[in-house]
C-alpha positions in Angstrom: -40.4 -55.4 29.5 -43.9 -54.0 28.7 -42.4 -50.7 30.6 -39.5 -50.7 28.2 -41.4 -50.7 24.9 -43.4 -48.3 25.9 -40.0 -46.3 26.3 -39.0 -47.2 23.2 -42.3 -46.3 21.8 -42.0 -42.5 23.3 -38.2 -42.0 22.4 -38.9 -43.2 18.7 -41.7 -41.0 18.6 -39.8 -37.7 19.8 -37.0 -38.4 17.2 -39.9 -38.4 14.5 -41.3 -35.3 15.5 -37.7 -33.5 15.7 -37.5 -29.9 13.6 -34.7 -29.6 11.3 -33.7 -27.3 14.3 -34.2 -29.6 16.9 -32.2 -31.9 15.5 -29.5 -29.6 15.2 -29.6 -28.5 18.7 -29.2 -32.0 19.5 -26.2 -32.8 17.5 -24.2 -29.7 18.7 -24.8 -30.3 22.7 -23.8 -34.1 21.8 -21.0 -32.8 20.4 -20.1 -30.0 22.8 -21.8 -31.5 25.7 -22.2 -28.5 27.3 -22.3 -24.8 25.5 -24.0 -21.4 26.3 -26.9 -20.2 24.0 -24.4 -18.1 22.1 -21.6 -21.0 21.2 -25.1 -23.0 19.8 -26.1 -20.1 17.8 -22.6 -19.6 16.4 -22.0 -22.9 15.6 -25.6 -23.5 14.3 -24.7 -20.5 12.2 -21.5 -22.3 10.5 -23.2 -25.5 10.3 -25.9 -24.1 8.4 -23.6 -22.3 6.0 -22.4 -25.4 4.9 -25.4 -26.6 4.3 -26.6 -23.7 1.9 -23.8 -22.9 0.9 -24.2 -19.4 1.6 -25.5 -17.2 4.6 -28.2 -19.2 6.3 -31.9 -18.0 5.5 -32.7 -18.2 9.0 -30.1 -16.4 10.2 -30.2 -12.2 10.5 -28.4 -9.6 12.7 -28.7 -9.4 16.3 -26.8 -7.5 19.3 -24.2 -10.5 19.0 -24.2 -11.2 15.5 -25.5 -13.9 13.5 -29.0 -15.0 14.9 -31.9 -17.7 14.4 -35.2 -17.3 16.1 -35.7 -20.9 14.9 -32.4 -22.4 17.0 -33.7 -20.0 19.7 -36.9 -21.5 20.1 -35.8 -25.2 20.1 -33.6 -24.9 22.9 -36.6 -24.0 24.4 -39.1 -26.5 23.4 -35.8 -29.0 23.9 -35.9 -27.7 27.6 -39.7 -28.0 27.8 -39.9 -31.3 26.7 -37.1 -32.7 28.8 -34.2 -33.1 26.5 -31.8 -30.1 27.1 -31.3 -28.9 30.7 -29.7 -26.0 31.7 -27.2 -25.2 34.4 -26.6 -22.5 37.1 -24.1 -21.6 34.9 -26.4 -21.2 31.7 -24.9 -23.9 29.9 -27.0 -26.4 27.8 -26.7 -29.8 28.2 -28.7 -33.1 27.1 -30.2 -34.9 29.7 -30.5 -38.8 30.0 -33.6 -39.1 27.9 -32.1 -36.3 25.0 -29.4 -38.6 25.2 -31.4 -41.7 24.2 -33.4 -39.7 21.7 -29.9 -38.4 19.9 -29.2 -42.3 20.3 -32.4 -43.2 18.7 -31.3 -40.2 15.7 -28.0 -41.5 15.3 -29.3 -45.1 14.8 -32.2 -44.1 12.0 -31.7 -44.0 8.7 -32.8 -40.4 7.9 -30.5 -38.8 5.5 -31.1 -35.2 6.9 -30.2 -36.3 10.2 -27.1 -38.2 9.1 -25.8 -35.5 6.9 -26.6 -33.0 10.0 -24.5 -35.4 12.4 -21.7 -35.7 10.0 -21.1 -31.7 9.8 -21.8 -30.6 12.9 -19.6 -33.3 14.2 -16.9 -31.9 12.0 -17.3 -28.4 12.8 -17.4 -28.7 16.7 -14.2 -30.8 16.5 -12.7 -27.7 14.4 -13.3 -25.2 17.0 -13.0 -27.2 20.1 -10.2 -25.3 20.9 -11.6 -21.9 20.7 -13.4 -19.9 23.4 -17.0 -18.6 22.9 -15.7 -14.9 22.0 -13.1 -16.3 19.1 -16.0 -18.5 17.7 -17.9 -15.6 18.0 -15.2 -13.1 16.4 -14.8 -16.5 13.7 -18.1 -15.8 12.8 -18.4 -11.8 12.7 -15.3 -12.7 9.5 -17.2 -15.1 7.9 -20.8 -13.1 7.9 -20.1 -9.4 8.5 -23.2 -8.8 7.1 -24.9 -10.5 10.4 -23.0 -7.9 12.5 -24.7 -4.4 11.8 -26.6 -4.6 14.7 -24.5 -6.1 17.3 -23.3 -3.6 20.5 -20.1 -6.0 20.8 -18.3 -5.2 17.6 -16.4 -2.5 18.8 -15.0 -5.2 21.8 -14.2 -7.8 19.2 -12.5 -5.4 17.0 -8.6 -6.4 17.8 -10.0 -10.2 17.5 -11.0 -9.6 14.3 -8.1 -8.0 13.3 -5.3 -10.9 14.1 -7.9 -12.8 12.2 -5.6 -16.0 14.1 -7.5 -17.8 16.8 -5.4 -20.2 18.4 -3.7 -21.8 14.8 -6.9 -21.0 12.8 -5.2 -18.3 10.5 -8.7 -16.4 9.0 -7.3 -15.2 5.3 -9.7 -12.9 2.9 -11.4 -15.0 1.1 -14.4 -14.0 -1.5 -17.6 -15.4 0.2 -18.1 -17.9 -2.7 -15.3 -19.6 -1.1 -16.5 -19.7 2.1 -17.2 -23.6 2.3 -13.8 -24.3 1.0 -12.6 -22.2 4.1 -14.9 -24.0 6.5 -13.9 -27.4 5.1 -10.3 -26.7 5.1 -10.9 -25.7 8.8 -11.8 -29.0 9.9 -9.0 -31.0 7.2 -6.2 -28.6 9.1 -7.6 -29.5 12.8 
């Protein structure tokens, strides 16, 4: 018992000392379950949007698009501190104890965390479907201006163009809409 609280003690206080980041690392692989580095950035990137309503801040261009030092580095703290694993493969994954700390977020009654649940939860159900490279091309559409330094535009090119990834039709659409687009994403899946 004394063993147990003393658990309980540690996993309460890792959820307290969660980033923003952290916590949205967390949410996505509990979503996903398992995802590369690049399907976390991507879908870190569209979660974000939503929640600024606009391009995220800590978001710039990178050789695959839209990238966050910030998202970087708590994947690998998250790893460090024994929370994310990572496969053969290169996948991410939670491990038991992430898995009680996501518990331990999921059961608190911080707003952040709750709102941060609620979307990514709603945008990893949206794309589900999709493959890393249409997530990927999803996202060169929405934020072009996160793609000036990327050495795979030229491959994604045709994906981009169909702008239809597996039912998603991708219309123009001025970028003040751009939360409209992401919300009707998840109403249509």
């Amino acid at each position: 018992l004394k063993v147990r609280r003393e658990m309980d003690k540690m996993i309460q206080d890792d959820a307290e000392d969660l980033t923003f980041y952290d916590k949205l690392v967390l949410w996505l692989l509990s979503e996903t379950h398992e995802s590369g580095a690049t399907r976390i950035q991507k879908l870190g990137l569209i979660v974000n949007s939503l929640r600024e309503g606009k391009v995220p801040s800590s978001h710039g261009s990178h050789f695959y698009g839209g990238f966050s030092d910030e998202i970087d580095e708590s994947l690998i703290q998250l790893k460090e501190n024994g929370l994310v694993k990572v496969s053969d493969t290169e996948n991410y994954s939670l491990t038991t104890y992430g898995r009680e700390v996501v518990g331990r977020l999921a059961s608190s009654k911080d707003q952040e965390s709750g709102e941060l649940h609620e979307t990514s939860s709603l945008i990893t159900g949206a794309l589900r479907r999709l493959n890393d490279r249409d997530v990927t091309a999803l996202t060169y559409i929405l934020f072009p201006e996160l793609t000036t330094e990327s050495v795979i535009k030229r491959k994604l090119e045709s994906r981009v163009a169909s702008r239809n990834f597996k039912g998603i039709r991708v219309y123009e659409f001025k970028k003040s809409d751009m939360k409209t687009f992401l919300e009707s994403i998840v109403r249509d899946s």
